[in-house]
VOGU-3710 file (C-alpha; in Angstrom, 3 decimals, decimal comma):
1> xxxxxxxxxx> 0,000/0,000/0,000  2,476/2,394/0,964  4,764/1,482/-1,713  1,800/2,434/-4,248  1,493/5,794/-3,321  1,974/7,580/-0,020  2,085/11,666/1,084  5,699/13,177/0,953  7,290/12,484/3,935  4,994/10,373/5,528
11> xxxxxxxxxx> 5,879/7,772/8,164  5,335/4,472/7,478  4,262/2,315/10,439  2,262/-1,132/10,289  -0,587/-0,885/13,189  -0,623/-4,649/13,272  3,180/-5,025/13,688  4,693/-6,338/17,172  7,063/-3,010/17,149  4,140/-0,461/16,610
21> xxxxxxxxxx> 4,571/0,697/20,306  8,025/0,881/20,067  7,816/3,107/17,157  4,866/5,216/18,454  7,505/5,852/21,392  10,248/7,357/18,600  7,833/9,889/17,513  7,634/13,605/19,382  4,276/13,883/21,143  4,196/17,641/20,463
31> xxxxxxxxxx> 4,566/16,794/16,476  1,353/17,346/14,197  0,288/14,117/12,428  -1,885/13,016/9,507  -2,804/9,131/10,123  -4,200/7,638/6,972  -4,808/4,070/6,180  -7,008/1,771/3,872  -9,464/1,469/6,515  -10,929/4,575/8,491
41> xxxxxxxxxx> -11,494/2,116/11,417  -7,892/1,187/11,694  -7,121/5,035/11,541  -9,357/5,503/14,294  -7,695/3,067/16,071  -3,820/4,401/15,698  -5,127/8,204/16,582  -7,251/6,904/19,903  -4,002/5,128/20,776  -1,716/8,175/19,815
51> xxxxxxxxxx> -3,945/9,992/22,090  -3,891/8,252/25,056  -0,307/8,396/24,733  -0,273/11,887/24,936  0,129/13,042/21,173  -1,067/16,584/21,517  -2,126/17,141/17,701  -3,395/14,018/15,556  -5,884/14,139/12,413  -7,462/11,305/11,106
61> xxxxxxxxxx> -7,620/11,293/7,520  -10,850/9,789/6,826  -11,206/8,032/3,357  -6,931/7,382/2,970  -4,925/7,427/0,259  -8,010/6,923/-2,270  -9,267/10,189/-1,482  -6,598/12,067/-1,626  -6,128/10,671/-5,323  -9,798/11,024/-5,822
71> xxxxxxx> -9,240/15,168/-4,677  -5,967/15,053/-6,958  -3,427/15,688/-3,821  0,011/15,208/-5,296  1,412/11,717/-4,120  4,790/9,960/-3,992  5,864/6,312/-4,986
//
C-alpha cells in the first residue's frame, strides 16, 4: 500500500506489527500528524491510541490514500 502511493514524507508504520509501540515511542508527542490508512477504522484506532499516549495534535484522515487521489493531492511512490 504504501509502496503504491503515499504523502511526501509520511511515516510508514504497520498498526498490526509487534514493534508499533516501540515506534509510536520514537515519535515527538508535540509533532502534528496526519494518520491515513485503507481502513478509516484502523485510523481511528492508531489516533485513539496516539492519544492516550499523549500526542497533543493528531488528524485522522478519513477516506486514505483513495481520497486524496480522488481530490488530486500530489502523491509519492
Amino acid at each position: 500500500m504504501y509502496a503504491g502511493g503515499h504523502i511526501d514524507e509520511a511515516i510508514n508504520l504497520d498498526y498490526r506489527s509487534s514493534d508499533f509501540s516501540e515506534a509510536l515511542d520514537g515519535l515527538d508527542r508535540e509533532g502534528v500528524y496526519l494518520i491515513y490508512s485503507h481502513d478509516d477504522d484502523v485510523s481511528g484506532q492508531v489516533l485513539n491510541a496516539m492519544a492516550a499516549l499523549g500526542f497533543t495534535e493528531v488528524y485522522n484522515m478519513l477516506g486514505g490514500m483513495e481520497h486524496w487521489e480522488e481530490i488530486g493531492l500530489p502523491q509519492v511512490q
